[in-house]
Backbone bond lengths (Angstrom), bond angles and torsions (degrees), N, CA, C in turn:
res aa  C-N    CA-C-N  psi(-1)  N-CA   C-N-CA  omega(-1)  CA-C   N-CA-C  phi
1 X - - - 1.474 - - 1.530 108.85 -
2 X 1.323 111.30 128.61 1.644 108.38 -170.23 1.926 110.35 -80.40
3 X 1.084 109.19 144.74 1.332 111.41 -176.58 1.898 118.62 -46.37
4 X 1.581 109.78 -12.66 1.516 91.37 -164.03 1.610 75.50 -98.73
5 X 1.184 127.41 -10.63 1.688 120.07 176.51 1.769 117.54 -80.52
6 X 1.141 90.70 -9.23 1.818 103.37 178.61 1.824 99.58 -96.76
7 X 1.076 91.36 -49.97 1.510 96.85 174.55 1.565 121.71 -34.25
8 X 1.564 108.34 -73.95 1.445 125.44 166.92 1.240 119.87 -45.15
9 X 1.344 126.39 -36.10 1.254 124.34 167.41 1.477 129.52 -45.28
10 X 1.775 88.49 -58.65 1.345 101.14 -176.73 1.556 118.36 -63.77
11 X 1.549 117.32 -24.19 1.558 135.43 -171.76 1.602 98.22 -77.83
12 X 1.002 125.90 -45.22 1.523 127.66 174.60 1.893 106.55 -63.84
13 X 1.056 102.97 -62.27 1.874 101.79 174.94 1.110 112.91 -21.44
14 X 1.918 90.08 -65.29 1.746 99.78 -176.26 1.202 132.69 -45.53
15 X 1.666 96.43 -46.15 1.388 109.07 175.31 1.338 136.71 -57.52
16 X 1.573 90.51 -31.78 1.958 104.62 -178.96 1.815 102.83 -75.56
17 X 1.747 98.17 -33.93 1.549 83.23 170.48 1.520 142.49 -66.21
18 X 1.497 88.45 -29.28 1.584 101.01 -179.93 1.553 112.22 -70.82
19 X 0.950 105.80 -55.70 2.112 108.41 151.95 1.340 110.97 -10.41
20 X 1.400 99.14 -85.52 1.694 111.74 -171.01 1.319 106.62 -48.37
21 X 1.471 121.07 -60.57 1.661 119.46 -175.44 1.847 106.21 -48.12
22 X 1.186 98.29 -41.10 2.263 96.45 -172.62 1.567 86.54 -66.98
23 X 0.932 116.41 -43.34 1.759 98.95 -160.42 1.594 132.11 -76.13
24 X 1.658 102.76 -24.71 1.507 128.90 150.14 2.052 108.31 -66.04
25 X 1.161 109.57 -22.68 1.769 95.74 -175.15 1.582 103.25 -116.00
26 X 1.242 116.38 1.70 1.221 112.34 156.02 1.628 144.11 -26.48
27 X 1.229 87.45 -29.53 1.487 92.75 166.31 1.668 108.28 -133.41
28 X 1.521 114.46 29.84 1.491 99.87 172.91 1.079 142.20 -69.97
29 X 1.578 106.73 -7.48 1.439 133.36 171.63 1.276 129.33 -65.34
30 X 1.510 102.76 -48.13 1.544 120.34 160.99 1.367 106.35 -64.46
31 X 1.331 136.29 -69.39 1.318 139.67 -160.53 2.024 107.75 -52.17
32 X 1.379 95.28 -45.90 1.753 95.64 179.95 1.756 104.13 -63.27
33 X 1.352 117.15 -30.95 1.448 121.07 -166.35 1.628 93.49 -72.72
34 X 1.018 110.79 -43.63 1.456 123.10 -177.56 1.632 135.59 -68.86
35 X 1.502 97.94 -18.74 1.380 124.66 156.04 1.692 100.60 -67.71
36 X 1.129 106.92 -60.92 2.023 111.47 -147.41 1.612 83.62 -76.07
37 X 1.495 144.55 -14.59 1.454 126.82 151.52 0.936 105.37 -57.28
38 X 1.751 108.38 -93.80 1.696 93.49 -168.85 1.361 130.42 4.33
39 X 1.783 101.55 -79.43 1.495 110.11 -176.82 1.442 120.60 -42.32
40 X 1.095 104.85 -43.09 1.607 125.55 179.43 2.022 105.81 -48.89
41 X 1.279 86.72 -39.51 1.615 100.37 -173.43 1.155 106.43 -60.83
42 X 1.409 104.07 -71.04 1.505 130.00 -165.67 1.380 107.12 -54.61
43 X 1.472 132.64 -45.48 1.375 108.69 -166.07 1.259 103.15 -65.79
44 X 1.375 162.36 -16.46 1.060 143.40 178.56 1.706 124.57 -44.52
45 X 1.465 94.14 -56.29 1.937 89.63 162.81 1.379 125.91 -114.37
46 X 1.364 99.52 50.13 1.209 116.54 140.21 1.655 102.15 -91.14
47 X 1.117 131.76 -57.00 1.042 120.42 -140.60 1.736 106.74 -66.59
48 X 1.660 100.40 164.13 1.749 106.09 -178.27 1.760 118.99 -98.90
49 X 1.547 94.97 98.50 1.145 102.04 -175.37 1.826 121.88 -37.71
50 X 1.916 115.56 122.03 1.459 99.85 -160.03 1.527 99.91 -109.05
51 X 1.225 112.61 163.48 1.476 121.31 -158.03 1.519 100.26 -92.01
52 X 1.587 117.71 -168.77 1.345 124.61 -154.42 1.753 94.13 -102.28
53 X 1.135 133.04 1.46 1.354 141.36 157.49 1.339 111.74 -74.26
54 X 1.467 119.90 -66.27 1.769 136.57 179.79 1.845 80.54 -46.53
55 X 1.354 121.93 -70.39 1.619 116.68 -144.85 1.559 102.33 -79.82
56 X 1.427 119.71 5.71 1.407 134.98 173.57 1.509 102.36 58.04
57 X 1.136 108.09 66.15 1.598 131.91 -176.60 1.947 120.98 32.53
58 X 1.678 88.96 42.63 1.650 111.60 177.81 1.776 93.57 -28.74
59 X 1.108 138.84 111.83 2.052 125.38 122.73 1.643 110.87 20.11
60 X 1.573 97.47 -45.11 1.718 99.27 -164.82 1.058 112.68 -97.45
61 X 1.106 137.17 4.70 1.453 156.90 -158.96 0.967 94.21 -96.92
62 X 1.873 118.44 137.19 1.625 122.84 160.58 2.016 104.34 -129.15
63 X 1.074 100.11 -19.21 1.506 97.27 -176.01 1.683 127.83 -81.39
64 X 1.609 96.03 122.12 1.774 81.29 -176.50 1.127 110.26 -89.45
65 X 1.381 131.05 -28.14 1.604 131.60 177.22 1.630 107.93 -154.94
66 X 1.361 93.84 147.07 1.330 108.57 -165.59 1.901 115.25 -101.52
67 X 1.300 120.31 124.48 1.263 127.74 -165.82 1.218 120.00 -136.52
68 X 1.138 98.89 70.52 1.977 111.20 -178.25 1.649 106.83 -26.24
69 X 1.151 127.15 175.79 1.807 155.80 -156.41 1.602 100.39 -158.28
70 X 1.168 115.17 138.71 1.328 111.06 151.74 2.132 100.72 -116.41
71 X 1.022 98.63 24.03 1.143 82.74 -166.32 2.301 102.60 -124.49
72 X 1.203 59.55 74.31 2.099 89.67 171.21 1.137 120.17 -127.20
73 X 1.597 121.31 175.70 1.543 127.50 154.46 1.523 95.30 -155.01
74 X 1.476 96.95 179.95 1.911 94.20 -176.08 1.705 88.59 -112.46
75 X 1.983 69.72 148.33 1.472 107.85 174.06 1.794 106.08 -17.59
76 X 1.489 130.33 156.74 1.008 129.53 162.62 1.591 122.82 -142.11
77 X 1.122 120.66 127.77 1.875 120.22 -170.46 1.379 103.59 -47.37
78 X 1.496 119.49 151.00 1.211 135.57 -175.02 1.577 101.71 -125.36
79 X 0.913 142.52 -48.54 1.633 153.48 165.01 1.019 123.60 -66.27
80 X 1.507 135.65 -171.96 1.616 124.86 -174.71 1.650 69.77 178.48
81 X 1.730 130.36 109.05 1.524 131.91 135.54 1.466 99.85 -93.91
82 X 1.396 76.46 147.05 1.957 112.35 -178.62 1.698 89.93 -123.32
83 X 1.645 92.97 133.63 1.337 120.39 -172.81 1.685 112.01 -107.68
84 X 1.404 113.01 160.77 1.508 94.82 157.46 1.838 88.69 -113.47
85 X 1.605 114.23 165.03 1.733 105.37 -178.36 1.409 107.09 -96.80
86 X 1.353 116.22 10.68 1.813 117.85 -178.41 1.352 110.31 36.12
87 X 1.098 106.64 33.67 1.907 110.24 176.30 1.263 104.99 -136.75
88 X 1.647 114.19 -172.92 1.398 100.44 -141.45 1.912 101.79 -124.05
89 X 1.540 124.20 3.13 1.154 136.18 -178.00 1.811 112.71 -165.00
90 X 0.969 108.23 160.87 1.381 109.45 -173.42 1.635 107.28 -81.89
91 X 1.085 115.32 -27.74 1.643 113.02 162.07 1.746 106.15 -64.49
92 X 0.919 127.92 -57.62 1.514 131.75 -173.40 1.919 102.77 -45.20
93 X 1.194 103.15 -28.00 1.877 103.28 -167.79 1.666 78.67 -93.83
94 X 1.038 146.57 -58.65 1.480 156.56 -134.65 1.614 74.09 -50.38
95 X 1.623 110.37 -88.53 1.367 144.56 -159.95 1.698 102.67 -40.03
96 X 1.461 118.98 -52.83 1.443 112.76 170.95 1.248 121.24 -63.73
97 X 1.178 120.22 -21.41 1.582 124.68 171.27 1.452 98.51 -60.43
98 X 1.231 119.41 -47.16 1.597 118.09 -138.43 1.469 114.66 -77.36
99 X 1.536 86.60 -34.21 1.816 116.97 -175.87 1.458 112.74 -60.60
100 X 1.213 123.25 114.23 1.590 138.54 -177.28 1.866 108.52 -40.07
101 X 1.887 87.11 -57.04 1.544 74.67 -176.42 1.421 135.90 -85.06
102 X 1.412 105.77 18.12 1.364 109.96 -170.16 1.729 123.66 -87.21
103 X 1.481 82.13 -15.17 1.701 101.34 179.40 1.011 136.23 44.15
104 X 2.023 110.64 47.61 1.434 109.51 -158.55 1.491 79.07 -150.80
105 X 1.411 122.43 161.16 1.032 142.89 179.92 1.573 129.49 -156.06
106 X 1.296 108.72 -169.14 1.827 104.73 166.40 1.669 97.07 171.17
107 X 1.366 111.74 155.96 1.217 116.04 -170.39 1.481 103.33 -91.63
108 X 1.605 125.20 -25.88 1.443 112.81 170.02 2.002 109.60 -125.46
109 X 0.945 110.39 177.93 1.536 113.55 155.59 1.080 99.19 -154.29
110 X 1.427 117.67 147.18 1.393 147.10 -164.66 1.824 111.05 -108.94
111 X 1.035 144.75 100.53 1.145 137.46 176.51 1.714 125.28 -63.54
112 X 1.101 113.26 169.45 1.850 101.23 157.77 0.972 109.77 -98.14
113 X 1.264 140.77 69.45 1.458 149.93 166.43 1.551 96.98 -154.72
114 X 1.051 117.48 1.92 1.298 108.83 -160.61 2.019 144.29 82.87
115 X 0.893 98.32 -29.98 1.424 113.79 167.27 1.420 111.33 -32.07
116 X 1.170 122.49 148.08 1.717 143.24 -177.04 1.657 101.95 -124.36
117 X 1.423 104.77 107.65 1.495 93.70 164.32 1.586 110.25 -137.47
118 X 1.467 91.51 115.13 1.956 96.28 -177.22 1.315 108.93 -75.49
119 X 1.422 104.05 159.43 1.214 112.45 170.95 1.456 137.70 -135.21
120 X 1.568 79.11 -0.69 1.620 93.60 -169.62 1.910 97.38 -140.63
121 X 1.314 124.66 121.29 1.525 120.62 166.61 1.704 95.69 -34.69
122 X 1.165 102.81 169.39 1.774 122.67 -179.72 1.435 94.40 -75.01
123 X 1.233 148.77 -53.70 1.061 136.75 -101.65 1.807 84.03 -135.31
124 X 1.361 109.39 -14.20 1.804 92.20 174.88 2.045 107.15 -81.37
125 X 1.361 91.72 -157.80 1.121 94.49 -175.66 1.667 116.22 -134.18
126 X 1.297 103.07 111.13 1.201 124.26 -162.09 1.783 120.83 -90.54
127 X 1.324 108.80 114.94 1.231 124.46 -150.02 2.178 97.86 -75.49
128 X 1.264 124.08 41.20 1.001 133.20 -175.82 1.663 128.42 -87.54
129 X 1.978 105.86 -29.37 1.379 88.21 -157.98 1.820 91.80 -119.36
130 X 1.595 123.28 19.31 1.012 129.56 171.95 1.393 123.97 37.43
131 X 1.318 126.12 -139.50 1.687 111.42 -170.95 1.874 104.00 -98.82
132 X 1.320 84.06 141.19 1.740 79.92 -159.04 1.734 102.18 -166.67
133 X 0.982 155.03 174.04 0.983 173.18 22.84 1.850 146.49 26.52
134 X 1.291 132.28 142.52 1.106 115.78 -178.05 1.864 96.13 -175.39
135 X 1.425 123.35 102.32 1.045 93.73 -161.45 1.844 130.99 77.38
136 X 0.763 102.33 171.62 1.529 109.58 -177.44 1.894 94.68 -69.73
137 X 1.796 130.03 -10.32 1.007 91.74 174.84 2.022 122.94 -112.45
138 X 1.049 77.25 148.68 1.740 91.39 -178.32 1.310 142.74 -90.23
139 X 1.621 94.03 -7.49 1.494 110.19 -171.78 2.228 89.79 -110.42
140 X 0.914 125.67 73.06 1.410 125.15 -177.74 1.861 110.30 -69.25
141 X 1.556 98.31 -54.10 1.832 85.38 178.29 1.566 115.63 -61.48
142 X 1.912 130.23 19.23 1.300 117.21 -156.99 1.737 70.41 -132.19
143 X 1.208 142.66 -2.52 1.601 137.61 -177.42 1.628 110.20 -127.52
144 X 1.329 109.22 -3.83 1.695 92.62 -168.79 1.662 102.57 -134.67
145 X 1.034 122.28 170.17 1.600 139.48 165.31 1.294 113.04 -87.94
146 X 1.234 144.42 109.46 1.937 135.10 -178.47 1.521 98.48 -88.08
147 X 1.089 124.19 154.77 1.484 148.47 -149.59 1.487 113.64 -151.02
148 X 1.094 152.26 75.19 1.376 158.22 -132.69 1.558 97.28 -120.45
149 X 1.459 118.82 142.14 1.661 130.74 -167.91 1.569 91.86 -116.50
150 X 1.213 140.82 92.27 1.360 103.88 156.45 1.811 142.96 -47.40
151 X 0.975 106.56 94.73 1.463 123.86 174.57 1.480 122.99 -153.16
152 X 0.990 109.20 133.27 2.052 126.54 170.13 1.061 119.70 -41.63
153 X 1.717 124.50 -21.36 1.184 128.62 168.84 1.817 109.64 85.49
154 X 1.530 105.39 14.25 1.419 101.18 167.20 1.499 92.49 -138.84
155 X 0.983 142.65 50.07 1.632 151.78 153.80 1.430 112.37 -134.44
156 X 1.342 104.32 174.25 1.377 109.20 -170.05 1.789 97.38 -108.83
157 X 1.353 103.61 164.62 1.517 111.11 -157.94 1.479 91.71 -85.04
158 X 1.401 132.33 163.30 1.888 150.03 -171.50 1.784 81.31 -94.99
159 X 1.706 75.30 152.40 1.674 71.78 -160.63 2.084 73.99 -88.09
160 X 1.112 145.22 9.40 1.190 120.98 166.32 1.415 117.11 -87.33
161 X 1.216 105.85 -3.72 1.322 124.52 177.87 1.600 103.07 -58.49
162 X 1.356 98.11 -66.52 1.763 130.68 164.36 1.716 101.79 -15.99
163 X 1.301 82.13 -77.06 1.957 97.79 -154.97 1.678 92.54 -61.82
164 X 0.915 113.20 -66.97 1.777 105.19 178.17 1.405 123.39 -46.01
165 X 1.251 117.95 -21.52 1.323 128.81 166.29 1.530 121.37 -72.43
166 X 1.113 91.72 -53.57 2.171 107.58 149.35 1.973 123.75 -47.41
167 X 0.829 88.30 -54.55 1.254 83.78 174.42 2.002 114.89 -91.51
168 X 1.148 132.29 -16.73 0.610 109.68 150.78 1.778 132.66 -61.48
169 X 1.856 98.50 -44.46 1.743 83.13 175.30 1.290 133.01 -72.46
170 X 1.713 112.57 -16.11 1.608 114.13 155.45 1.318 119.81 -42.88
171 X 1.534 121.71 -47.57 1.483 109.94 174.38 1.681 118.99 -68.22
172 X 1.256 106.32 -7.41 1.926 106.46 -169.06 1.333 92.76 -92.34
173 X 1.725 128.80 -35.68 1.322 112.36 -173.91 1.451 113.38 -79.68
174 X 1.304 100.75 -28.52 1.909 101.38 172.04 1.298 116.75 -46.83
175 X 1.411 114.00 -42.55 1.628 109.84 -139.70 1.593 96.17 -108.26
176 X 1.194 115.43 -14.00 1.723 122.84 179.36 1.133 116.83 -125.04
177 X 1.487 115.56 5.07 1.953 128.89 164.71 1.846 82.26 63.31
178 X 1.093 146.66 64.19 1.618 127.95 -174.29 1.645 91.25 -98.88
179 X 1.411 129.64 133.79 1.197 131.85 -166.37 1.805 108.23 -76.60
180 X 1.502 119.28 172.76 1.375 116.05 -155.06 1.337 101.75 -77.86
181 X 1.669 115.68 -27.62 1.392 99.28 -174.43 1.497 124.18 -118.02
182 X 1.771 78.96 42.87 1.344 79.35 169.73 2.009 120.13 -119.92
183 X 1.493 96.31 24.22 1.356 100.02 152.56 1.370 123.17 -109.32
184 X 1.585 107.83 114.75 1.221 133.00 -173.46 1.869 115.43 -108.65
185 X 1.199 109.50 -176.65 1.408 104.53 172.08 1.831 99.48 -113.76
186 X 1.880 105.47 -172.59 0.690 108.14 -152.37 1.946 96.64 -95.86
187 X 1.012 120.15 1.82 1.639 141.54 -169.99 1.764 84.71 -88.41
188 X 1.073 121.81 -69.22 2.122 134.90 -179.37 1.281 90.51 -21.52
189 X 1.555 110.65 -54.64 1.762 101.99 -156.68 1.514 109.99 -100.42
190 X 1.387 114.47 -16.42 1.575 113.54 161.50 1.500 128.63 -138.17
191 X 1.074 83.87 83.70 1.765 109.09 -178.03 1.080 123.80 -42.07
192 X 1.683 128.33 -48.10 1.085 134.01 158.59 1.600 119.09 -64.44
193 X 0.745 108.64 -48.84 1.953 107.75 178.44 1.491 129.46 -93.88
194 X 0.970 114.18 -8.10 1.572 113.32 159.59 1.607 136.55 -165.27
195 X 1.210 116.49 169.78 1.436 117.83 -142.38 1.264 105.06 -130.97
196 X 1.330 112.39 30.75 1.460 112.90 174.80 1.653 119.61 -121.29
197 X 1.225 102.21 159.54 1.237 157.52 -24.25 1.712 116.58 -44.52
198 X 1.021 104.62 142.99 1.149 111.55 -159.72 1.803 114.61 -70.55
199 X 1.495 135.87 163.81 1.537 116.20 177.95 1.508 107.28 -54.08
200 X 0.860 154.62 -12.43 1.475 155.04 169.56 1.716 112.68 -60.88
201 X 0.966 133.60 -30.11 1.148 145.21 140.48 1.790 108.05 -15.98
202 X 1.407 115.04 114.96 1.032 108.20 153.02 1.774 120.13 -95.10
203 X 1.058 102.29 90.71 1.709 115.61 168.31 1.852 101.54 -59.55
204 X 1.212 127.88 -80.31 1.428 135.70 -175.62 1.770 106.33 -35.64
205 X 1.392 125.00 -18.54 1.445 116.48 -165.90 1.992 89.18 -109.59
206 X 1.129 108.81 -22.63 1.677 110.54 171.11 1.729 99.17 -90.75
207 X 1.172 128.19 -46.25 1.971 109.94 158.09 1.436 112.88 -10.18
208 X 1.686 97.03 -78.80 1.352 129.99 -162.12 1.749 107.16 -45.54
209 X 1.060 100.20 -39.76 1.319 108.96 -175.07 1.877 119.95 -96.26
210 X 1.290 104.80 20.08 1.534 114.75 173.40 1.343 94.93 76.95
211 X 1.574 147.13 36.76 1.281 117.30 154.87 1.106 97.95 -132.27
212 X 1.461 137.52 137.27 1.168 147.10 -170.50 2.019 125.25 68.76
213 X 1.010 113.25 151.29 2.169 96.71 -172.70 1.707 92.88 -93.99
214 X 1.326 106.10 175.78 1.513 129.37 177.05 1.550 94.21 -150.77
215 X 1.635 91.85 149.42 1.131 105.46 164.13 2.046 138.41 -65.20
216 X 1.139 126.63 152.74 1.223 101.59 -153.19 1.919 94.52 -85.61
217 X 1.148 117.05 98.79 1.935 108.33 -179.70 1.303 104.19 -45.09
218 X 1.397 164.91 -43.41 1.395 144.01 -127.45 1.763 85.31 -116.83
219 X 1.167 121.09 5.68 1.844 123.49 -170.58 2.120 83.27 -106.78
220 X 1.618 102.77 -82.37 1.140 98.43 -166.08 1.670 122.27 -69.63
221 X 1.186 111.78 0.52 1.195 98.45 -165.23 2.440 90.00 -135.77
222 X 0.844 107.65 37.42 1.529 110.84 176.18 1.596 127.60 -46.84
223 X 1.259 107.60 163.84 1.712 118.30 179.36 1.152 110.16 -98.42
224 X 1.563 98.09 121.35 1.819 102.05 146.71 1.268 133.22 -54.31
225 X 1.297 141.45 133.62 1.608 124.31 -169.89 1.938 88.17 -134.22
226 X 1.491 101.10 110.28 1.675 102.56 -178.91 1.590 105.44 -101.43
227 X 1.292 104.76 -12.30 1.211 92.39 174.00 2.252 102.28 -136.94
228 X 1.528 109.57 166.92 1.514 98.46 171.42 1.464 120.68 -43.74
229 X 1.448 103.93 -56.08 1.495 123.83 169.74 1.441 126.60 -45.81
230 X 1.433 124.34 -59.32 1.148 126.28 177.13 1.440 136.38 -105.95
231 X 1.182 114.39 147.22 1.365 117.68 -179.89 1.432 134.13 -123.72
232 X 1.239 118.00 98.31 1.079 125.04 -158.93 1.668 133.81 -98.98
233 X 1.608 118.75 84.71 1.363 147.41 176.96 1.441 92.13 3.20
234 X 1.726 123.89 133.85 1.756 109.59 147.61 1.188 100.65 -94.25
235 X 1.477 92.95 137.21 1.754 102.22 179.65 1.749 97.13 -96.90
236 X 1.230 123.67 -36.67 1.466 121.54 -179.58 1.826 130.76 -73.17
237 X 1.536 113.92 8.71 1.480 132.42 -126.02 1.637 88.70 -53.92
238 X 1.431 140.86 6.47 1.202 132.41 145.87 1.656 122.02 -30.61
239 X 1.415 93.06 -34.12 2.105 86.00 -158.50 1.494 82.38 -85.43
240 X 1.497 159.52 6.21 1.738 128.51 161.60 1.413 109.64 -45.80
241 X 0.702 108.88 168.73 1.585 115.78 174.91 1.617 126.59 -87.97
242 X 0.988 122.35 136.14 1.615 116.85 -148.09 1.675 114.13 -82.91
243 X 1.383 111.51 121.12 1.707 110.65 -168.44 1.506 99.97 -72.68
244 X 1.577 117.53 165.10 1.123 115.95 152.15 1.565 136.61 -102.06
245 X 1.276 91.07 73.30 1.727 113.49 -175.76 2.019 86.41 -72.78
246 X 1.520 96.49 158.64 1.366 113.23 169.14 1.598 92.81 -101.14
247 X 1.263 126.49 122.88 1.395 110.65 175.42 1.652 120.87 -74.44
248 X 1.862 96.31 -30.97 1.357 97.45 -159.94 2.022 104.45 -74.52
249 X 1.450 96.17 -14.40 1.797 92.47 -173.84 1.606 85.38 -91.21
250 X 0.595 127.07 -0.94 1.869 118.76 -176.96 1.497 110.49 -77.48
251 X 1.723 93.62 -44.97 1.859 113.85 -175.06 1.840 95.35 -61.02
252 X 1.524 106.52 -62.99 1.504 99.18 166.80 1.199 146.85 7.95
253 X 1.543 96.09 -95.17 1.281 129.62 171.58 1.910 99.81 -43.07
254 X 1.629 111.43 -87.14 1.599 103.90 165.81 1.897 111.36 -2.75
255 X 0.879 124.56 -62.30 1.285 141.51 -129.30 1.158 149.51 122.58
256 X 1.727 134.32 -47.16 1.020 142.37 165.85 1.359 136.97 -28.56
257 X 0.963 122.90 139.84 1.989 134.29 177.86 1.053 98.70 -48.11
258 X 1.437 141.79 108.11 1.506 105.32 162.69 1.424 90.85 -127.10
259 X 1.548 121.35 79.00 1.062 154.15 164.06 1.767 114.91 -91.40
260 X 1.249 95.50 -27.65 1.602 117.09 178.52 1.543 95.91 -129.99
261 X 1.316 144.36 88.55 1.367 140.49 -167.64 1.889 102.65 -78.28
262 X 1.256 122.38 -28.85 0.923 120.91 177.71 1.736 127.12 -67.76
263 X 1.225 87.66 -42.89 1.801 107.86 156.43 1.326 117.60 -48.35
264 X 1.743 91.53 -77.66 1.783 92.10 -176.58 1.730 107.15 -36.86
265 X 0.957 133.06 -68.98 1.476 152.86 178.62 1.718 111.43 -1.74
266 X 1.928 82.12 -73.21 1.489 83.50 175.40 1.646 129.03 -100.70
267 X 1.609 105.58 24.17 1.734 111.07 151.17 1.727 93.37 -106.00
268 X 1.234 145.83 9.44 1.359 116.32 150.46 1.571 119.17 -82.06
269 X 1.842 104.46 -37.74 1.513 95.27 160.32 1.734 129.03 -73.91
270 X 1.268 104.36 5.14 1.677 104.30 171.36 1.107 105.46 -73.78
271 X 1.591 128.88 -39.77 1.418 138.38 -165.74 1.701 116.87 -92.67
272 X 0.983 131.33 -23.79 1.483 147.57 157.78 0.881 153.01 -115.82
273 X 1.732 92.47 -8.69 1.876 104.43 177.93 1.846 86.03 -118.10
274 X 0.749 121.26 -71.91 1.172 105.14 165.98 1.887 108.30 109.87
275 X 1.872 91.36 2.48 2.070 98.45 -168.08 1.540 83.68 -160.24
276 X 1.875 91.12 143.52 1.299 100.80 -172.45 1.607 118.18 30.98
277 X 1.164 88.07 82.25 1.642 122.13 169.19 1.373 111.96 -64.72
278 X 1.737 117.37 -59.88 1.188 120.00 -169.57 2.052 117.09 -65.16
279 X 1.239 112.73 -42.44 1.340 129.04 167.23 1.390 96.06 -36.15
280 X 1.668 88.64 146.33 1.609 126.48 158.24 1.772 99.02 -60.41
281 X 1.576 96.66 160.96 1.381 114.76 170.24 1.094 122.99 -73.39
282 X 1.470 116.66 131.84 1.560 100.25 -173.63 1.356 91.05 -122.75
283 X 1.739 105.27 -154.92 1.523 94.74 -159.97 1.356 124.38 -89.70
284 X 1.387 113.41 -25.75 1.285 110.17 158.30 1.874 108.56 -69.09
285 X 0.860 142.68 -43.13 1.535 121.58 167.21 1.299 120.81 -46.49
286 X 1.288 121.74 -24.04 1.996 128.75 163.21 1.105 118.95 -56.97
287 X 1.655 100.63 -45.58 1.283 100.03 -168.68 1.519 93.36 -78.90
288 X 1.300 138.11 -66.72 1.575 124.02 -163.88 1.805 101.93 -33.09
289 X 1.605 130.72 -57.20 0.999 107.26 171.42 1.341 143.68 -71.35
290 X 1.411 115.03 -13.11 1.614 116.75 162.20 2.211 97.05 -64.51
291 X 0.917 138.26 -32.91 1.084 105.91 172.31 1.802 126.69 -103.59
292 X 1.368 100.93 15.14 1.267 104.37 -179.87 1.450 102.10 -94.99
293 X 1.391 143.20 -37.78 1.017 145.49 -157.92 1.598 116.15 -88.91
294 X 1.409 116.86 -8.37 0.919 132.50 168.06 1.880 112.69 -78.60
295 X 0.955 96.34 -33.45 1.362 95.50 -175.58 1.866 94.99 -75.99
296 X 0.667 143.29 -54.20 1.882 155.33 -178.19 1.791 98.48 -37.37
297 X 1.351 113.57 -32.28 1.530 118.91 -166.79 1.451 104.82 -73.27
């Protein structure tokens, strides 16, 4: 083999190696920055709370003596919001995550290919679901895990998007018992300010699958039967006759703000009606919530 053919060889090797090494440390910058938080985080409870002697009877001081426990565990998420990332590639969300001043985060993002890339341990606290509500609670990025879809929010989600999204929340409900209805989106907890996940969202195929409730269709939406034999679909299910549900204590109960009733309204039809969002409730939208809200009680 002639030397300029040994040569080239070896220049290509190199080359494919040096490739591989940039593309594995691609993010080592972030990840080391992301270590020295953590740590940064964490020593706080570590540390041993000191008494009003140690602080030489500081004003601020409340402890007279200190008496360790071994009998704790750490905090654990109770919720699971699913996001859409209103951006336009899974590198584009990577990079806004990463960026100091952007002040937004999430513990996973979901690609359209499917891919899982965490970013945050389970157990920190992820600056994702901002000021929001759900229930009596208010502090949501200090109770839940955020879950981010990459999508623009005017397409429909890859259905591998789907299945990885599935199996990821099978492992979140296993490992933190988080109850079924308490995966919501990120619209549930802020009604007034955002609109995601978008109606493209299959919510009813994550029901189906133990995360989040649906309404029961064969309750709210039933058959006429005019004859033994036949059964005949209502296509109009407007003409039943109209219950007197309170809608806005109904939204309540669910959870929702209905501090802004008009809001709440149309993120409950983002999440179950899923068409004509902006519209008033009509009667089949009553009825999905006369039987959804019952189940929440």
């Amino acid at each position: 083999m002639s030397f300029n053919r040994i040569f080239s060889t070896l220049l290509f090797v190199s080359i494919s190696l040096a490739f591989v090494s940039c593309s594995k440390d691609v993010y080592s910058k972030n990840n080391k920055a992301h270590e020295k938080a953590v740590k940064n985080a964490t020593a706080s409870i570590q540390e041993i709370p000191k008494t009003k002697a140690e602080l030489d009877y500081d004003t601020l001081s409340i402890t007279d003596e200190w008496v360790g426990t071994t009998n704790f565990s750490i905090r654990k998420p109770n919720y699971v919001i699913i996001h859409h990332t209103a951006q336009d590639s899974l590198e584009q969300t990577i990079t806004t995550f990463t960026l100091s001043r952007t002040q937004v985060s999430s513990h996973y993002v979901v690609g359209r290919d499917g891919e899982i890339v965490q970013m945050l341990n389970d157990y920190l606290r992820s600056w994702h679901a901002g000021r929001g509500r759900w229930g009596n609670d208010t502090d949501l990025n200090s109770a839940s895990i955020g879950i981010e879809l990459d999508n623009n929010g005017s397409e429909p989600f890859t259905t591998a998007q789907i299945e990885s999204l599935l199996v990821l929340l099978k492992r979140l409900k296993w490992k933190y018992s988080i109850p079924t209805a308490n995966f919501i989106g990120h619209s549930d907890i802020a009604p007034s300010r955002k609109v995601d996940p978008s109606t493209y969202f299959p919510w009813k195929k994550l029901a189906d699958e133990g995360y989040g409730l649906w309404y029961d269709e064969d309750v709210v939406f039933p058959v006429i039967s005019s004859q033994p034999s036949t059964s005949i679909p209502m296509e109009n299910s407007d003409s039943i006759p109209e219950t007197r549900l309170d809608p806005v204590l109904a939204l309540r109960i669910i959870g929702y703000d209905v501090s802004d009733s008009k809001a709440a309204i149309r993120s409950f039809k983002l999440h179950f009606v899923q068409h004509d969002i902006e519209s008033e409730l009509t009667e089949s939208d009553k009825r999905i919530l006369e039987n959804l809200y019952k189940k929440y009680l």
